[in-house]
C-alpha positions in Angstrom: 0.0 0.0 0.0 1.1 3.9 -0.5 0.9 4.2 3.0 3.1 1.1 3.8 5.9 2.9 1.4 6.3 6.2 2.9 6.5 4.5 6.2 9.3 2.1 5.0 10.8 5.4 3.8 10.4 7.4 7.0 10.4 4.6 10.0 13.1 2.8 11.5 13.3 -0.8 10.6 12.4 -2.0 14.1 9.4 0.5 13.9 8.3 -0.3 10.7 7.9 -3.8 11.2 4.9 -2.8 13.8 3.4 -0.5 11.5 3.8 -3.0 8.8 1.4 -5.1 11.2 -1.1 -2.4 11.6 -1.7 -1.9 8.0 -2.2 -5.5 7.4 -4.5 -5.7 10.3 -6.5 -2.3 8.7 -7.3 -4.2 5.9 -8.3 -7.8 7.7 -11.4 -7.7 10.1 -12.4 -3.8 10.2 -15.7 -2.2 8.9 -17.1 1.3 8.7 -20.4 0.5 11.0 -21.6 4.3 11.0 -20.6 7.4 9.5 -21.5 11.0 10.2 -20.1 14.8 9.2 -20.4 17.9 11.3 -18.5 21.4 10.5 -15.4 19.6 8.3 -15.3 16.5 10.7 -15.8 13.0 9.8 -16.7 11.0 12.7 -16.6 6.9 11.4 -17.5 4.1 13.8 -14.9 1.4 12.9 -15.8 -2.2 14.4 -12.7 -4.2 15.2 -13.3 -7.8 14.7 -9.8 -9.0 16.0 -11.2 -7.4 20.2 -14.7 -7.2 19.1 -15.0 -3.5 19.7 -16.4 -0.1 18.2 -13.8 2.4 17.6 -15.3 6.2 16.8 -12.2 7.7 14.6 -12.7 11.6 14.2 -11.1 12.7 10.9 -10.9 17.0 9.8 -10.3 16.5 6.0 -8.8 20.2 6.2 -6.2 20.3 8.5 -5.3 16.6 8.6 -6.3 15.9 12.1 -6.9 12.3 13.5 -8.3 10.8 16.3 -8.9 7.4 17.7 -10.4 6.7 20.6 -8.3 3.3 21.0 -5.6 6.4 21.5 -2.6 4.1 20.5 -1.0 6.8 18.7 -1.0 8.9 22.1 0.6 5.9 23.7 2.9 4.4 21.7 3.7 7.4 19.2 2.3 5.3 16.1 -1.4 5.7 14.4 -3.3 2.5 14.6 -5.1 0.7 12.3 -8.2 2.0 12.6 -6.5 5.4 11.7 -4.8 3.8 8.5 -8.3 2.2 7.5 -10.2 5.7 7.5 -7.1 7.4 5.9 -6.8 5.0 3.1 -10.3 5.4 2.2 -9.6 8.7 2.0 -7.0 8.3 -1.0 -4.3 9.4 1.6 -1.0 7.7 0.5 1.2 9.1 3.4 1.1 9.5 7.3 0.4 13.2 8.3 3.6 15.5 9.0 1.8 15.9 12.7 1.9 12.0 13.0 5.1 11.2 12.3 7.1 11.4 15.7 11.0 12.7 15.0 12.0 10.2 17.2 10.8 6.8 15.2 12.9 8.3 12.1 15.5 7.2 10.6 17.1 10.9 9.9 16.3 11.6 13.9 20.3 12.3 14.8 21.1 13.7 11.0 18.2 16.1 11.5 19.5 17.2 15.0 23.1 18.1 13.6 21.7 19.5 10.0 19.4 21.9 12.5 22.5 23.9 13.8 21.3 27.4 13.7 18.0 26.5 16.0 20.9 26.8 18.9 20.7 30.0 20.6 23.9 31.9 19.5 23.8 33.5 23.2 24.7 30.1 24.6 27.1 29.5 22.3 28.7 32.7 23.1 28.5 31.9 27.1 30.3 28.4 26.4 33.1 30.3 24.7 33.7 32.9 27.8 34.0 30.1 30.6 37.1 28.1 28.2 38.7 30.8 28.1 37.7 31.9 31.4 38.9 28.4 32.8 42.1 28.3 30.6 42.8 32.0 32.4 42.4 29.9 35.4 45.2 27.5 34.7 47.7 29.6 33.5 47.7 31.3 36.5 48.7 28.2 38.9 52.1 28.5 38.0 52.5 32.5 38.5 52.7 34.7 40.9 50.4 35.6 43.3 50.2 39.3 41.9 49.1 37.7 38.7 46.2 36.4 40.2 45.4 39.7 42.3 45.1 41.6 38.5 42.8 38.9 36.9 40.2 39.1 40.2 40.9 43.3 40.4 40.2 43.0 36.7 36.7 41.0 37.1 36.0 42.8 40.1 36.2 46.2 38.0 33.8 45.1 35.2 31.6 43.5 37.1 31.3 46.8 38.8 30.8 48.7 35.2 28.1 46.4 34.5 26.4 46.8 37.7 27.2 49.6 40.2 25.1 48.2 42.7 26.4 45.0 42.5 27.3 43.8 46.0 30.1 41.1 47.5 27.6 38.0 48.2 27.9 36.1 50.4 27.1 32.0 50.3 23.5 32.6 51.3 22.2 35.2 49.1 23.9 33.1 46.3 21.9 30.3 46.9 19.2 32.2 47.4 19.4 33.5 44.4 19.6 30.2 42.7 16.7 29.3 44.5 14.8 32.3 43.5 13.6 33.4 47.0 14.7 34.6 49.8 15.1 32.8 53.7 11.9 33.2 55.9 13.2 35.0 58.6 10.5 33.7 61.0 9.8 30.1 60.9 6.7 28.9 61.6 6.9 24.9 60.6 9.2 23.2 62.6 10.4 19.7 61.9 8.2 16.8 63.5 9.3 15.0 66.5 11.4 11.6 65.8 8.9 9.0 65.4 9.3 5.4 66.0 8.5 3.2 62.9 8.8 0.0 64.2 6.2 0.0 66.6 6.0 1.6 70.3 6.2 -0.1 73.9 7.3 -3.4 74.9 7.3 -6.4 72.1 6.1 -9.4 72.5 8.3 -12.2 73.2 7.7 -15.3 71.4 7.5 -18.7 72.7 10.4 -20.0 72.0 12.4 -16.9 73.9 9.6 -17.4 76.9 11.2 -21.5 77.0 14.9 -19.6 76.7 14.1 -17.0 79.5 12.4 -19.5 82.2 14.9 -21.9 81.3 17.7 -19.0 82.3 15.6 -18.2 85.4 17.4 -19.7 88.7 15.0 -22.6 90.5 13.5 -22.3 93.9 11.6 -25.2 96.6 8.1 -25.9 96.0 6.1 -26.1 99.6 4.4 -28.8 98.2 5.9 -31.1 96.2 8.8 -30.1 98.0 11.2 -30.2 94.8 13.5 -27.7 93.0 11.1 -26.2 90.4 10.2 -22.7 88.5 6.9 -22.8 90.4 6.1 -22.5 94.1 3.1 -23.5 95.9 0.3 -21.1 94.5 1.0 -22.6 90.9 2.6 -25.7 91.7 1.1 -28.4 88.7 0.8 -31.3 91.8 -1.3 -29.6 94.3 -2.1 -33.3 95.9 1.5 -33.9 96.3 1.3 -34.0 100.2 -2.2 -35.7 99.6 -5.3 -34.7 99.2 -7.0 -31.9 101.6 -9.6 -33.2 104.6 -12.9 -33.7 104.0 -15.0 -31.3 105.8 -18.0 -32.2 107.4 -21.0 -30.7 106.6 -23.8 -28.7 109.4 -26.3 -30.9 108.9 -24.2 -34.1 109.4 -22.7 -32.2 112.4 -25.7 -31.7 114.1 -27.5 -35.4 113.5 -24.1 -36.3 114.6 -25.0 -34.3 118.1 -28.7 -36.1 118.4 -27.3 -39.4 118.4 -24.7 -38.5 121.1 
């Protein structure tokens, strides 16, 4: 197709071989559902059989414009299919100027260096002054220390001729300057207060280090299982070690007890 030439001509090869797909999928499984016009735009409702979906592709026959609403193109940089179907009916042999990204070209680089006078000849100029500025610099290493007095009384003076007003700065104001504000004198946001991110108060121990830590702890006599243990008598696991506790009688059994006496 047309279409499939001047994108040969313009793409990369590892671009082209996804657009190359796209034009063979424009002419496999689309079809213009519904069409409409309204003030120079064509609106076409495009019905994708490979996803099964609509696609409403918005096309202004005067300045070029497409739109998809699949919006490849604004993701990936490359018009879809749906695009190339519309365009093609429109006896369109090439990709619109607006469409073809500068970085999918081949000429991308070569277009960069051919494009030298787009560089602002200001820059160029302030590139020159700090070389020479900076080869100034290293000649004076190996003079004298007058030497270097001149070159900063010499600076000094026409940086004074530029700007009368122009002030010794100190470290501050220069990076305030850089900044492009100056310090708040009163501060009214103070730092927060150091937080603890790995939780707050005692941790829990697990069991294992509860086995450790009674293990460590020294043993003492039980009162009543009389052995040498890491319980005593309120918890002791035997509490009929000594046998078990008297039986206590009852008041009713104490007082037919008294009748029969």
């Amino acid at each position: 197709m047309p279409i499939e030439n001047h994108g040969a001509r313009v793409y990369t090869h590892v671009l082209f071989e996804d657009f190359q797909q796209e034009v063979i999928s424009s002419t496999r499984g689309l079809s213009v559902r519904a069409f409409s016009e309204s003030n120079g735009v064509e609106i076409s409702t495009v019905k994708d059989g490979l996803v099964g979906k609509l696609f409403d592709v918005q096309f202004n026959i005067a300045t070029l414009q497409v739109c998809c609403t699949c919006l490849k193109f604004e993701r990936c940089g490359m018009i879809c299919r749906h695009i190339i179907r519309i365009l093609s009916s429109n006896g369109l042999n090439s990709i619109p100027d607006c469409y073809v990204l500068r970085r999918w070209c081949k000429d991308a680089v070569g277009r960069t260096m051919d494009h030298v006078d787009v560089i602002d000849a200001r820059k160029v100029q302030l590139t020159r002054l700090w070389s020479e500025v900076y080869e100034t610099v290293g000649l004076l290493k190996a003079r004298d220390k007058g030497d270097i007095e001149s070159l900063c009384t010499l600076i000094r003076d026409f940086r004074e001729t530029l700007d009368p007003t122009t002030e010794e700065l100190t470290k501050e104001h220069e990076i305030q300057q850089l900044l492009g504000f100056n310090t708040v004198e009163e501060i009214k946001i103070f730092p927060p207060k150091q937080a603890k991110n790995k939780g707050s108060g005692k941790r829990m121990l697990s069991a294992k280090a509860v086995a450790v830590a009674k293990v460590a702890k020294p043993k003492r006599l039980c009162g009543n299982c009389k052995q040498m243990a890491h319980h005593d008598k309120r918890n002791c696991p035997n509490p009929f070690a000594q046998g078990p506790p008297p039986i206590r009688e009852s008041s009713s059994d104490a007082g037919d007890n008294d009748d029969e006496v």
